[in-house]
CHARMM internal coordinates of N, CA and C (Angstrom, degrees):
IC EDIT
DIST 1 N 1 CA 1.4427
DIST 1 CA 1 C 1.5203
ANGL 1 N 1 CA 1 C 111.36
DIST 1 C 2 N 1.5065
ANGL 1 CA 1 C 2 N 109.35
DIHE 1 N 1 CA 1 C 2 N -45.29
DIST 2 N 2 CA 1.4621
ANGL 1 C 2 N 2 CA 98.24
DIHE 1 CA 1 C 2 N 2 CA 160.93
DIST 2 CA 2 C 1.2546
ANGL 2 N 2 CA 2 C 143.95
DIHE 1 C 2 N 2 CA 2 C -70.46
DIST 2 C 3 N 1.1302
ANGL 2 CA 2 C 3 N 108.76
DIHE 2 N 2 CA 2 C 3 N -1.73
DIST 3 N 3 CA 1.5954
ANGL 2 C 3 N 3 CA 126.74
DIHE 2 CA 2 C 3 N 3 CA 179.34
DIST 3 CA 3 C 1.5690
ANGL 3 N 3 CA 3 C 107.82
DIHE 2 C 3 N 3 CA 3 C -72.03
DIST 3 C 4 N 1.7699
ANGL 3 CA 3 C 4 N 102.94
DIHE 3 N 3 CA 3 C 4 N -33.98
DIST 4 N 4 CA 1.1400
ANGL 3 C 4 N 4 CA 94.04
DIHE 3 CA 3 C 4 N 4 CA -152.39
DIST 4 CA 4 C 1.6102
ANGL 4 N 4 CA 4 C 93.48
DIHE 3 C 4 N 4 CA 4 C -108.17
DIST 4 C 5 N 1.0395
ANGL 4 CA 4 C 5 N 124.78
DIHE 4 N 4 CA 4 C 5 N -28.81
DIST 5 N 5 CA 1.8493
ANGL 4 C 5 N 5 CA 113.30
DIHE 4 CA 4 C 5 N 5 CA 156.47
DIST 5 CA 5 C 1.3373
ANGL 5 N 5 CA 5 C 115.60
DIHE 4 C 5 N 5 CA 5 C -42.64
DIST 5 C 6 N 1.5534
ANGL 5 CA 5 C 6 N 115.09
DIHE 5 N 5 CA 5 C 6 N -41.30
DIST 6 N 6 CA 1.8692
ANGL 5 C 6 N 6 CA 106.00
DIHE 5 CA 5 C 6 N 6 CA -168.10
DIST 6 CA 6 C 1.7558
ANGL 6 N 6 CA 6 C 81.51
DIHE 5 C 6 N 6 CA 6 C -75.17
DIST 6 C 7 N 1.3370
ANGL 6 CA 6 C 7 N 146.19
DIHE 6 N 6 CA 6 C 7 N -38.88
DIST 7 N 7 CA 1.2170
ANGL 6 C 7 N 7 CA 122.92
DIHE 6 CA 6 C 7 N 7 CA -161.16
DIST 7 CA 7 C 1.4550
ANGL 7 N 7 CA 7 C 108.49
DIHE 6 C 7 N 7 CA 7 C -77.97
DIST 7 C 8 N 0.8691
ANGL 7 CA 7 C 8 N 136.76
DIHE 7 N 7 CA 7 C 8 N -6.99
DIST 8 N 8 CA 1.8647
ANGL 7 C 8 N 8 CA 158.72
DIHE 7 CA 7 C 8 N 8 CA -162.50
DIST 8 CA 8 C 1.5113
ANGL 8 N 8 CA 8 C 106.53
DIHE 7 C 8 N 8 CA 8 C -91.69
DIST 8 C 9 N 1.7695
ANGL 8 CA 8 C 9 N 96.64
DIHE 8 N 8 CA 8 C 9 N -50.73
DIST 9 N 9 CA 1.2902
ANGL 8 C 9 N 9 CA 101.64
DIHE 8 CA 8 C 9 N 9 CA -162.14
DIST 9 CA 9 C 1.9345
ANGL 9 N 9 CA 9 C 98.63
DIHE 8 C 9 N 9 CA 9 C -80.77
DIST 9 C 10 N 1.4671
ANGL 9 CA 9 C 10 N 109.43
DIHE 9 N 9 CA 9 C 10 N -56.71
DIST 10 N 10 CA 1.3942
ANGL 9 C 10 N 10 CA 106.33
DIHE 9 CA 9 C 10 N 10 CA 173.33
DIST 10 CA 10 C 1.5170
ANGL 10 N 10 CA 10 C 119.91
DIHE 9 C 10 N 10 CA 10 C -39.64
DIST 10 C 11 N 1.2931
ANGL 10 CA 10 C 11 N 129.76
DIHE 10 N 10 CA 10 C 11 N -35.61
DIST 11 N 11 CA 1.0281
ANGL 10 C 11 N 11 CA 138.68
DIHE 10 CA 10 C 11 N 11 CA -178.98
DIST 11 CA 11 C 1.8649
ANGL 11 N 11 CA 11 C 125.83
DIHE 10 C 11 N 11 CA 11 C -47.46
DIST 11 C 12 N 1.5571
ANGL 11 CA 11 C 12 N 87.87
DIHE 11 N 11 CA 11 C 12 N -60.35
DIST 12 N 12 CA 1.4998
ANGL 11 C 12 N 12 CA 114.27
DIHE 11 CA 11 C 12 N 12 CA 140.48
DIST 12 CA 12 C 1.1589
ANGL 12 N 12 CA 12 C 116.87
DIHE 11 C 12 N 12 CA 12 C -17.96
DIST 12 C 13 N 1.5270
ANGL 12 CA 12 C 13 N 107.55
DIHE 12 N 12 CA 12 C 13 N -98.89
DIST 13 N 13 CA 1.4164
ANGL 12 C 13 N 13 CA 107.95
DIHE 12 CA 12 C 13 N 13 CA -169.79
DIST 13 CA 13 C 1.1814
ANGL 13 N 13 CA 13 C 139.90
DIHE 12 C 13 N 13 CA 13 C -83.87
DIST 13 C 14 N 2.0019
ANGL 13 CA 13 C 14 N 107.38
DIHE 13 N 13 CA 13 C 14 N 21.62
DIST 14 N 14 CA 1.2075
ANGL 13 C 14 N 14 CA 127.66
DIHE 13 CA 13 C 14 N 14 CA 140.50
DIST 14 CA 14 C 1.3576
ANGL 14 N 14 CA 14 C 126.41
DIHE 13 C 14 N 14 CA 14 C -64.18
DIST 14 C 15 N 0.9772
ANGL 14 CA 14 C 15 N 124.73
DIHE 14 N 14 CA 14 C 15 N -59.86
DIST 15 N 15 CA 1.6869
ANGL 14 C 15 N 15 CA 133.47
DIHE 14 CA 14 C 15 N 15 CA 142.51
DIST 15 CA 15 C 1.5781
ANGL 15 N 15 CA 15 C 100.13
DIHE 14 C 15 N 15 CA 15 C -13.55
DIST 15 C 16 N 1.5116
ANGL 15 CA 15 C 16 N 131.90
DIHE 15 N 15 CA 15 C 16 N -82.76
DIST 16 N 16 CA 1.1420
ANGL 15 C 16 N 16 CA 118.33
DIHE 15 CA 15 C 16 N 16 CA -148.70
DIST 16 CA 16 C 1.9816
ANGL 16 N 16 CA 16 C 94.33
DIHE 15 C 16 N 16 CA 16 C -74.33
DIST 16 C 17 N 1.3358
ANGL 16 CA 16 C 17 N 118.54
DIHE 16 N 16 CA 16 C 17 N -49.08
DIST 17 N 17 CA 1.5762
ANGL 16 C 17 N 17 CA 107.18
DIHE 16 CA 16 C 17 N 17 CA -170.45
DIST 17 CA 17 C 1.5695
ANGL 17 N 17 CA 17 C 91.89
DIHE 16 C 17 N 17 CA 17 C -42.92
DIST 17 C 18 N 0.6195
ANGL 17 CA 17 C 18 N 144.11
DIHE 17 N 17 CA 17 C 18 N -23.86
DIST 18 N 18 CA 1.5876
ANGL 17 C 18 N 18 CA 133.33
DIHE 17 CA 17 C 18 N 18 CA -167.47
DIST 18 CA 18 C 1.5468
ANGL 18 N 18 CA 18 C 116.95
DIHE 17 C 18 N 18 CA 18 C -95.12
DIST 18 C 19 N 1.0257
ANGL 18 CA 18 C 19 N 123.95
DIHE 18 N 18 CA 18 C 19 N -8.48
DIST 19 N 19 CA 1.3277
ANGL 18 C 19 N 19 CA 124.03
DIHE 18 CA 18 C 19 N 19 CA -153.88
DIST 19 CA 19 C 0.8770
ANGL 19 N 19 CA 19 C 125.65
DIHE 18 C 19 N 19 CA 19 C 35.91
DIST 19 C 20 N 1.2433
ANGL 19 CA 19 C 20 N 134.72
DIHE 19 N 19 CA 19 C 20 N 61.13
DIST 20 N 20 CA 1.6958
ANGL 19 C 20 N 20 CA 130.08
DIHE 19 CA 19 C 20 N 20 CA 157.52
DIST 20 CA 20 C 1.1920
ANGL 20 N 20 CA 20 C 133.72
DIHE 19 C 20 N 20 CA 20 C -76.55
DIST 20 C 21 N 0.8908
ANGL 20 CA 20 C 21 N 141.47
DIHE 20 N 20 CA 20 C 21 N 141.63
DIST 21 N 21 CA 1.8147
ANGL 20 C 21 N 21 CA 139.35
DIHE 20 CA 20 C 21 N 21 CA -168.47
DIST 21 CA 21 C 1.4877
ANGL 21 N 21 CA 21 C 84.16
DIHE 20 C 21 N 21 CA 21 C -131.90
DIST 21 C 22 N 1.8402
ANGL 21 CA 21 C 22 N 97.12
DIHE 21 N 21 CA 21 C 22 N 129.83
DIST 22 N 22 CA 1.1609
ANGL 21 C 22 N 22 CA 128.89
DIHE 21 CA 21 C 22 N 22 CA 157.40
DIST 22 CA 22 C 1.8311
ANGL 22 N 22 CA 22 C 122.63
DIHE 21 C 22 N 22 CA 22 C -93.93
DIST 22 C 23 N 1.6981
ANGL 22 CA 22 C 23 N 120.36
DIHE 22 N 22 CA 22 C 23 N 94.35
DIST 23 N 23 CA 1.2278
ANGL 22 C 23 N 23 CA 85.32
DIHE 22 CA 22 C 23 N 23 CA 170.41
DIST 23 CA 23 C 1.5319
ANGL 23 N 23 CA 23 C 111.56
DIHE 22 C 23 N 23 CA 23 C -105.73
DIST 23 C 24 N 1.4077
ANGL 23 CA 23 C 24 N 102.38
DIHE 23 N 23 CA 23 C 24 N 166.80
DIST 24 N 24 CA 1.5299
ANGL 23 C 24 N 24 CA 122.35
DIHE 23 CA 23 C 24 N 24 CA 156.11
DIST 24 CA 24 C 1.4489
ANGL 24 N 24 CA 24 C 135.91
DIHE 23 C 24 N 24 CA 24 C -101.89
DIST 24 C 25 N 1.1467
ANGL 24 CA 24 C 25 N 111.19
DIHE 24 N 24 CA 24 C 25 N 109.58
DIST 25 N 25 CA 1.7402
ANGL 24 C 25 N 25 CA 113.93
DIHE 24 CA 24 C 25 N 25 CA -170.55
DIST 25 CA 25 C 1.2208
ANGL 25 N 25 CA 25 C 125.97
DIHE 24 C 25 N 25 CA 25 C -102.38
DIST 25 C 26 N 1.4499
ANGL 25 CA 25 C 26 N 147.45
DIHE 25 N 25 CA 25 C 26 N -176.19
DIST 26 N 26 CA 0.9460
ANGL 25 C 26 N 26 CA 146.84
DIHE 25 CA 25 C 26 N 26 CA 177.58
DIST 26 CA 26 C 1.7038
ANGL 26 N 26 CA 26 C 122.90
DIHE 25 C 26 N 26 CA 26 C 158.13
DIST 26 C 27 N 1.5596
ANGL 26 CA 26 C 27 N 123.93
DIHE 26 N 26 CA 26 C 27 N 127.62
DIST 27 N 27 CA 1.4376
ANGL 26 C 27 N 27 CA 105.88
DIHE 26 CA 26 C 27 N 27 CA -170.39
DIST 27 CA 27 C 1.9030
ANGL 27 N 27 CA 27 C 86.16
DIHE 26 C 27 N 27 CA 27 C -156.46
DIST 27 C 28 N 0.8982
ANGL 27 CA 27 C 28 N 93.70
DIHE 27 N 27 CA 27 C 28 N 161.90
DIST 28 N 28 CA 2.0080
ANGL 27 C 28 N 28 CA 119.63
DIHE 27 CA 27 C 28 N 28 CA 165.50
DIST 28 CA 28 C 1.2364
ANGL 28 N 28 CA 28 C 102.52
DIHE 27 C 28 N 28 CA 28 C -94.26
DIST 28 C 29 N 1.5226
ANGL 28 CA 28 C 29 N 101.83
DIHE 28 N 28 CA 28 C 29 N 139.04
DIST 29 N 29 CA 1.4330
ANGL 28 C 29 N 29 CA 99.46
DIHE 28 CA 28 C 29 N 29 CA -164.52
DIST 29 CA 29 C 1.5453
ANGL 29 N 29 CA 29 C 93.50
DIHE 28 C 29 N 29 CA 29 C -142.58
DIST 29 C 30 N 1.4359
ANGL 29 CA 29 C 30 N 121.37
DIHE 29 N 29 CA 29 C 30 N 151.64
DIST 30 N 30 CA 1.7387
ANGL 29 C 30 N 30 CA 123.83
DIHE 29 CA 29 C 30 N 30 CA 175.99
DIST 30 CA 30 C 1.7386
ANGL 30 N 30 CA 30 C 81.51
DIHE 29 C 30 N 30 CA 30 C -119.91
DIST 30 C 31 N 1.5021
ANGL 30 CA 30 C 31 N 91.32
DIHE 30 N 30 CA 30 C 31 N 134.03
DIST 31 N 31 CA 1.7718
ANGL 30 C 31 N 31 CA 96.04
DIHE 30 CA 30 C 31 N 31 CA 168.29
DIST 31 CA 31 C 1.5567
ANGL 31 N 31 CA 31 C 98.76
DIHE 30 C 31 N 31 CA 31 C -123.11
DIST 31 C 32 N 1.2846
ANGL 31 CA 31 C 32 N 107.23
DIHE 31 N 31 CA 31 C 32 N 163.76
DIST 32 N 32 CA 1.6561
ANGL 31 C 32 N 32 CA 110.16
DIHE 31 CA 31 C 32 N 32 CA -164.65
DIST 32 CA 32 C 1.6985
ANGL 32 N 32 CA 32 C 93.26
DIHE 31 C 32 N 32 CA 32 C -136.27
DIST 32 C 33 N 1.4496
ANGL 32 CA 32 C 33 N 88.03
DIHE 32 N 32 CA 32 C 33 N 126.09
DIST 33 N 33 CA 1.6086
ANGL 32 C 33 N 33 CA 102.63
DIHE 32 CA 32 C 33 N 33 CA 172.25
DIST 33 CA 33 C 1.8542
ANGL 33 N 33 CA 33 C 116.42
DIHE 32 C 33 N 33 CA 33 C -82.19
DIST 33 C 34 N 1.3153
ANGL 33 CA 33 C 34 N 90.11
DIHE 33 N 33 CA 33 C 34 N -164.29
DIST 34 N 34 CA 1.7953
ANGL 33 C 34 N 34 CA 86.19
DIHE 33 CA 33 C 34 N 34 CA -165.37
DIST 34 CA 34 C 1.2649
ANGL 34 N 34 CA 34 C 94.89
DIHE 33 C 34 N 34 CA 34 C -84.81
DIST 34 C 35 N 1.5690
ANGL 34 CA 34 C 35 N 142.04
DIHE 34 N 34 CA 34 C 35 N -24.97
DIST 35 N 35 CA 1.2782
ANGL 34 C 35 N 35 CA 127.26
DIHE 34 CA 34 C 35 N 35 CA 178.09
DIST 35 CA 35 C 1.7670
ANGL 35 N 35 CA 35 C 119.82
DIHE 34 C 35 N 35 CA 35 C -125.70
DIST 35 C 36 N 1.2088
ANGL 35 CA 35 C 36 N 113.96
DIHE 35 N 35 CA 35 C 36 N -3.14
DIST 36 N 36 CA 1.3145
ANGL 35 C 36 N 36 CA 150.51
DIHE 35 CA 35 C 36 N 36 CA -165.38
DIST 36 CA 36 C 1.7059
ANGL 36 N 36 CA 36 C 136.28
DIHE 35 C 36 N 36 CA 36 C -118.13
DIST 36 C 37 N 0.7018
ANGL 36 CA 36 C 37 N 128.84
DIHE 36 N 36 CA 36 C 37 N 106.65
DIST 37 N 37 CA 1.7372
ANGL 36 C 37 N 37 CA 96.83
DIHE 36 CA 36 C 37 N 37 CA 172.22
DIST 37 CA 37 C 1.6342
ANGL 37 N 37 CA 37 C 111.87
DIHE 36 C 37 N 37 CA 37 C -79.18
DIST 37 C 38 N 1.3073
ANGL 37 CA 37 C 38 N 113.14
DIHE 37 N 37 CA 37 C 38 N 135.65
DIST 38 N 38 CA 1.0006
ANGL 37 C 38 N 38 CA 106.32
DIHE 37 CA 37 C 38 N 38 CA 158.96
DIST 38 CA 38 C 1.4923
ANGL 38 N 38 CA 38 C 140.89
DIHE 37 C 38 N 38 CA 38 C -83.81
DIST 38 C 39 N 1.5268
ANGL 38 CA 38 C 39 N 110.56
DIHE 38 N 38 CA 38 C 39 N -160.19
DIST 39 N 39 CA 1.5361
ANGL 38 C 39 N 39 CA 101.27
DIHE 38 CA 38 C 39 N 39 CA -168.50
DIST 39 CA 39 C 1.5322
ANGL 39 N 39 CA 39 C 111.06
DIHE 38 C 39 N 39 CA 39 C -72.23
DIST 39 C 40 N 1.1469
ANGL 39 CA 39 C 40 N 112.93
DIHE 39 N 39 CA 39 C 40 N 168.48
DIST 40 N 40 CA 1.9251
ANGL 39 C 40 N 40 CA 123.64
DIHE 39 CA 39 C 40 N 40 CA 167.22
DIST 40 CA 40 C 1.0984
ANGL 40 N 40 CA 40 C 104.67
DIHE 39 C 40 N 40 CA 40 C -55.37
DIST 40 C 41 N 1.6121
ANGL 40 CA 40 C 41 N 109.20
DIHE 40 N 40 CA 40 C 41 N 139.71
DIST 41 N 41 CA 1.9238
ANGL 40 C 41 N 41 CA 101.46
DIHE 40 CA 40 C 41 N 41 CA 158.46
DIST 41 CA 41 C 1.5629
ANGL 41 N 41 CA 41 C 92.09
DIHE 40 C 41 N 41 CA 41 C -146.19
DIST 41 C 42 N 1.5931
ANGL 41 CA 41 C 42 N 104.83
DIHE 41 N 41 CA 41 C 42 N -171.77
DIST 42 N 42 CA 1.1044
ANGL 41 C 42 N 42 CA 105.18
DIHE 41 CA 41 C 42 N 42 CA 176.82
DIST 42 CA 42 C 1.8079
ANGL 42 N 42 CA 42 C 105.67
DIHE 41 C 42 N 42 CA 42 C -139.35
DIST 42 C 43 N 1.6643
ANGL 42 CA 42 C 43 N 116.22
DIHE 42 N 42 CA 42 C 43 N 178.02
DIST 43 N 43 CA 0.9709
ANGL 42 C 43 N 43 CA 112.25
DIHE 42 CA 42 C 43 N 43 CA 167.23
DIST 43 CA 43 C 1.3899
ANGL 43 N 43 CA 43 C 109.49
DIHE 42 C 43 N 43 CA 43 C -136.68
DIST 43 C 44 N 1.5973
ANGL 43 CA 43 C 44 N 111.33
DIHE 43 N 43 CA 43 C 44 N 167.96
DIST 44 N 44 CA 1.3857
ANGL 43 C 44 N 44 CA 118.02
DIHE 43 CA 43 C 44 N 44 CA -173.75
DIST 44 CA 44 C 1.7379
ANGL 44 N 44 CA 44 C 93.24
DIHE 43 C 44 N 44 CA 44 C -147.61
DIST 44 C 45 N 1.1664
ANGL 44 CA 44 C 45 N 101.54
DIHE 44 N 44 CA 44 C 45 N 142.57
DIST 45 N 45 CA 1.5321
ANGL 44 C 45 N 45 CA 113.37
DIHE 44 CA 44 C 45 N 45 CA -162.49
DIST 45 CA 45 C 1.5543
ANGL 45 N 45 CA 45 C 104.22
DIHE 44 C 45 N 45 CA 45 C -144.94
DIST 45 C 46 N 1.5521
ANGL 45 CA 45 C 46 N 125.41
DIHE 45 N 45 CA 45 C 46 N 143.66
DIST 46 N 46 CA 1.2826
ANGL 45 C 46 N 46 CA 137.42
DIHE 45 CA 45 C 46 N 46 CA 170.95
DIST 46 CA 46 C 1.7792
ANGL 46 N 46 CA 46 C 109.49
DIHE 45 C 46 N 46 CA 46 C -130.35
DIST 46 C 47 N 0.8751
ANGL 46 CA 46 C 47 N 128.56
DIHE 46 N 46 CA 46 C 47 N 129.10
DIST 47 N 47 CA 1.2097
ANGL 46 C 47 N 47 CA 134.41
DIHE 46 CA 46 C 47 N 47 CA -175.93
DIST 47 CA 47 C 1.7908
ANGL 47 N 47 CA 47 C 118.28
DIHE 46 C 47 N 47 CA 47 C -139.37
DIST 47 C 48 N 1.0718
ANGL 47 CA 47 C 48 N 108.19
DIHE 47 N 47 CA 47 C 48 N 140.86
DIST 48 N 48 CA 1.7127
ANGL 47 C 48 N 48 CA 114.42
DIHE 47 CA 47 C 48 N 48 CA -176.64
DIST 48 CA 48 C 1.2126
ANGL 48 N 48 CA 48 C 101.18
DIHE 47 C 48 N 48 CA 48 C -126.83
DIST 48 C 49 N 1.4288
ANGL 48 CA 48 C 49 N 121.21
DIHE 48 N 48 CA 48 C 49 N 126.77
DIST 49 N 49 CA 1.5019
ANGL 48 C 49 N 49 CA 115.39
DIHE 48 CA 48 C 49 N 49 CA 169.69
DIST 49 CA 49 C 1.8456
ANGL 49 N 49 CA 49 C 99.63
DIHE 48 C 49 N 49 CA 49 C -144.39
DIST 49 C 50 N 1.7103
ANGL 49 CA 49 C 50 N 99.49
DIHE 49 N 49 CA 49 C 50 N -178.05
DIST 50 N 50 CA 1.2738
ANGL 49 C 50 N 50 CA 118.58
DIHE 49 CA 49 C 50 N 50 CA -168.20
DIST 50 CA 50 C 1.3722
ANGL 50 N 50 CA 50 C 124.69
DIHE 49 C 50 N 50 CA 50 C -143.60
DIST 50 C 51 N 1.5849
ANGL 50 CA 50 C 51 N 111.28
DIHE 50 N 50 CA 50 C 51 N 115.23
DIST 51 N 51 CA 1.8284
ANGL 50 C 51 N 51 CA 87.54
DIHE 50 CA 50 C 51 N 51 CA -162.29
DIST 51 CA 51 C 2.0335
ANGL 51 N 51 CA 51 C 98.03
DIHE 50 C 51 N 51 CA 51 C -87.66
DIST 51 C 52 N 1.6697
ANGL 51 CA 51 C 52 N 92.82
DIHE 51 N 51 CA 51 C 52 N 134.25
DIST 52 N 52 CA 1.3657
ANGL 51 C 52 N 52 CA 104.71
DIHE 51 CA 51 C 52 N 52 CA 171.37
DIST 52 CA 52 C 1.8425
ANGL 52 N 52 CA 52 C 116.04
DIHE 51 C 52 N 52 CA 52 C -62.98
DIST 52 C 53 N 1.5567
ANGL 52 CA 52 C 53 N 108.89
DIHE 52 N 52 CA 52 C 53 N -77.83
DIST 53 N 53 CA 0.9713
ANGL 52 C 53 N 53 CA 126.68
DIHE 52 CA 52 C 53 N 53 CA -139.36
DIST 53 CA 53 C 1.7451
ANGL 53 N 53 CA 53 C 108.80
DIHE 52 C 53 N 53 CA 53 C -121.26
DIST 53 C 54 N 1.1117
ANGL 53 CA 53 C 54 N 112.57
DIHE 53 N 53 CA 53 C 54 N 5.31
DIST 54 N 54 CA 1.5289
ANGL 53 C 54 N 54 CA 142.31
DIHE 53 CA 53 C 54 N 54 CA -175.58
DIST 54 CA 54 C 1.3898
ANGL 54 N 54 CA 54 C 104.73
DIHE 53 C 54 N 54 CA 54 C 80.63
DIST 54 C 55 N 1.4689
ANGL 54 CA 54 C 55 N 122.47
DIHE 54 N 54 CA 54 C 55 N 7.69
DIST 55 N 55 CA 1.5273
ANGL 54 C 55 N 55 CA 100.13
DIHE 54 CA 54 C 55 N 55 CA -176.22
DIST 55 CA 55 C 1.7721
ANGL 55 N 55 CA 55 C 101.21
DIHE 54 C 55 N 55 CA 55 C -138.80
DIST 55 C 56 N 1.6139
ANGL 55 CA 55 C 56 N 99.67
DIHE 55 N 55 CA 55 C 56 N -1.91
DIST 56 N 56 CA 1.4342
ANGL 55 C 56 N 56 CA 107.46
DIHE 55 CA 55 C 56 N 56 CA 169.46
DIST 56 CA 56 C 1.1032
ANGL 56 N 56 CA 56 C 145.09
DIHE 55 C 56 N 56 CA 56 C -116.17
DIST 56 C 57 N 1.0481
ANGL 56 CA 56 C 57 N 140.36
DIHE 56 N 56 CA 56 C 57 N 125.87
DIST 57 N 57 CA 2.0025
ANGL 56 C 57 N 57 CA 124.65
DIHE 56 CA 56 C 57 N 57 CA -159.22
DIST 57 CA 57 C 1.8261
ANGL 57 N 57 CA 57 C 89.14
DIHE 56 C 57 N 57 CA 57 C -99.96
DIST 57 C 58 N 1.2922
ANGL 57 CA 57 C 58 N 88.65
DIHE 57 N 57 CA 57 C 58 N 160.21
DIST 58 N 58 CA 1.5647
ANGL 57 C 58 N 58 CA 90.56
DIHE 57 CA 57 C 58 N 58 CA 168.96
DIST 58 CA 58 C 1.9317
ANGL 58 N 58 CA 58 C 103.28
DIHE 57 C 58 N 58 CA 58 C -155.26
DIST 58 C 59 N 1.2826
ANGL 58 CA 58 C 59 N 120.96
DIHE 58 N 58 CA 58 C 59 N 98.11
DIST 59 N 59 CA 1.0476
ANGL 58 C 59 N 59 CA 115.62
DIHE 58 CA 58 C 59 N 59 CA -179.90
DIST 59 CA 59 C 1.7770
ANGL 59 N 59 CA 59 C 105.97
DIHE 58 C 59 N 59 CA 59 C -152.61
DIST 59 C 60 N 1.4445
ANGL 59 CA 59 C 60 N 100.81
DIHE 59 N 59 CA 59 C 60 N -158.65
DIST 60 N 60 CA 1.5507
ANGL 59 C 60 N 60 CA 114.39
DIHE 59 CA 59 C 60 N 60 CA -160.41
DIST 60 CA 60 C 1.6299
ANGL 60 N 60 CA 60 C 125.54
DIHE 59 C 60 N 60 CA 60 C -137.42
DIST 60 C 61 N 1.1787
ANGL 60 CA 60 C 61 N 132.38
DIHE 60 N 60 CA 60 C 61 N 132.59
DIST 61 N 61 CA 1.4298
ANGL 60 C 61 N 61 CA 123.38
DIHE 60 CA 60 C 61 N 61 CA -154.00
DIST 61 CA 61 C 1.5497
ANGL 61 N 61 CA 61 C 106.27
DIHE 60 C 61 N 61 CA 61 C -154.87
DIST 61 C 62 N 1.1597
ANGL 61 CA 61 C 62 N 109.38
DIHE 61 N 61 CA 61 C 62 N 131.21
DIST 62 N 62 CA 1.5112
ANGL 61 C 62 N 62 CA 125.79
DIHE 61 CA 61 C 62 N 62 CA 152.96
DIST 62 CA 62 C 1.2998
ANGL 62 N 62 CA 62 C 130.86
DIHE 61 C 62 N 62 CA 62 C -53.17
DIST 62 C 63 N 1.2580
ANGL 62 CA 62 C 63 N 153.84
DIHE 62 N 62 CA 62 C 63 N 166.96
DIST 63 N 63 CA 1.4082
ANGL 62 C 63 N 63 CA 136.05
DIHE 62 CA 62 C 63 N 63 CA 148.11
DIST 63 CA 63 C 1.5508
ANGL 63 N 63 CA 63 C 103.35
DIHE 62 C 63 N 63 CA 63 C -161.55
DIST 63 C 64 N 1.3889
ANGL 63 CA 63 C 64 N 120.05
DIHE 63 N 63 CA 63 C 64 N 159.16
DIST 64 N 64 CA 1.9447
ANGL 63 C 64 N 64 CA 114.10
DIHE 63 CA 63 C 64 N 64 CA -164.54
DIST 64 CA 64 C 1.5953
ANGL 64 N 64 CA 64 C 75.46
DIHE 63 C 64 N 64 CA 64 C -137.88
DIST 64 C 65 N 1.4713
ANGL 64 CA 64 C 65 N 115.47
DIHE 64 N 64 CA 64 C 65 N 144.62
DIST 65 N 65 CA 1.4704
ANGL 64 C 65 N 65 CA 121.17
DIHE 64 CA 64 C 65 N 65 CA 159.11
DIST 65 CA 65 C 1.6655
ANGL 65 N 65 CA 65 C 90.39
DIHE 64 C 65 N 65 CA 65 C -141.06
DIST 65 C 66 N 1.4512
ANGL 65 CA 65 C 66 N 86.71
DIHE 65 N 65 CA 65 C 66 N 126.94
DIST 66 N 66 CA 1.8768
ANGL 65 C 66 N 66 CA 127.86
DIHE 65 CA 65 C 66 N 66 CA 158.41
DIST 66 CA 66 C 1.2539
ANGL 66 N 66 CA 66 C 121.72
DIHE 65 C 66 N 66 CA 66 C -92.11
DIST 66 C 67 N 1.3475
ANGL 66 CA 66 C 67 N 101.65
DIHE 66 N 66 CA 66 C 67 N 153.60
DIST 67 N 67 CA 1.2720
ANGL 66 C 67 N 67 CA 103.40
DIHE 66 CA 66 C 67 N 67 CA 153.27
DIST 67 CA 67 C 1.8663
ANGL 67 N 67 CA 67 C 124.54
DIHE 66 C 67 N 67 CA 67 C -114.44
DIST 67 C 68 N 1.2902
ANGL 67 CA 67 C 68 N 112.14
DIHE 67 N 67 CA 67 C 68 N 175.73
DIST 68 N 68 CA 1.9573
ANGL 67 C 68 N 68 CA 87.18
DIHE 67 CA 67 C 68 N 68 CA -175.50
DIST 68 CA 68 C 1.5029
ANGL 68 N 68 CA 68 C 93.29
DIHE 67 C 68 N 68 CA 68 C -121.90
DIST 68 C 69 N 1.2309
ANGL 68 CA 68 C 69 N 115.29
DIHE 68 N 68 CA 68 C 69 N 104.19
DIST 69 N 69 CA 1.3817
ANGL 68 C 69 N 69 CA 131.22
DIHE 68 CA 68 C 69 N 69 CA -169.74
DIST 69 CA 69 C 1.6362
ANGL 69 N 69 CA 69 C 92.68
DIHE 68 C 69 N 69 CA 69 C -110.23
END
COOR INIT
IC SEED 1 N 1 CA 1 C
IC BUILD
């Protein structure tokens, strides 16, 4: 059990020596077809990024879009 807190905890504050920003996203969304609107959906998004240069992020992200049928 302690093995695995010191690996938990280092982990951590690898993340922060590094500056990484974790975001988490998510929104309801109406999408509109070519003659129609279609149904509601939503999205859910994970993203990791890194600021380079103070004015640039440079990172990488997942994202799932549903619909709520």
């Amino acid at each position: 059990m302690k093995r695995i807190l010191v690996i938990l905890m280092f982990a951590v504050m690898s993340l922060n020596a590094l500056a990484l920003d974790l975001w988490v996203k998510g929104g309801v969304v109406q999408g509109a077809g070519s003659e129609k609107t279609e149904e509601m959906g939503y999205n859910a998004g994970l993203e990791l990024s890194q600021g380079i240069l103070g004015f640039v992020d440079l990172g990488a992200g997942v994202a799932y879009n549903g619909n709520l049928k």
